[in-house]
Residue, then its C-alpha position, 0 to 999 in steps of 0.5 A: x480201941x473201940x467206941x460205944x458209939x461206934x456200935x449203933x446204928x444212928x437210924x434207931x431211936x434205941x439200940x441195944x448191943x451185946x459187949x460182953x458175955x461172962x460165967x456169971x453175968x453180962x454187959x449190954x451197951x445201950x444207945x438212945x436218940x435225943x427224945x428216944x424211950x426204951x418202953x416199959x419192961x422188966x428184968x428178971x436179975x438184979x441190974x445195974x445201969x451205967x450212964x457213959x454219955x447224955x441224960x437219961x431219965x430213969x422210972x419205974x413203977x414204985x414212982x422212982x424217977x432218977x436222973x442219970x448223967x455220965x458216970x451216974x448210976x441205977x440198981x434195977x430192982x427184978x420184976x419191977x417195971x421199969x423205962x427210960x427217957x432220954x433228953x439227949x443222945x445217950x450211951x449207956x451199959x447195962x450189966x447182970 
């Protein structure tokens, strides 16, 4: 069996590490530190962001803020620029 945290290194303040890669779409776990961002940036294709762990704190530029706690999920709209806060340390995956 294998953990999500186990897959980051605990000196980063943000980690992303690939899980999965299909015909159609992806999956990327994603860790970050207590009081860690993962700074503004925008993606291409529709994504999904799960919370498996912690709280997180989702933006954008429209001005949604949308709080994630585990097993809460986001639809990331394309080119829209987005960030993340997180209160705690946090595990979260990233799917398109």
């Amino acid at each position: 069996m294998k953990k999500l945290n186990e897959l980051h290194s605990l000196d980063k303040e943000v980690s992303a590490i690939s899980l999965f890669k299909g015909e159609l779409g992806t999956a990327t776990a994603i860790q970050l530190q207590q009081k860690g961002t993962l700074k503004e940036h925008i993606s291409k294709t529709p994504a999904l962001l799960l919370c498996i762990t912690g709280f997180v704190t989702y933006k954008d530029e429209t001005e949604k803020e949308i709080n994630l706690e585990s097993g809460d999920y986001v639809d990331i709209t394309p080119n829209v620029k987005h960030w993340l806060y997180a209160s705690v340390e946090s595990q979260l995956v990233l799917l398109k």
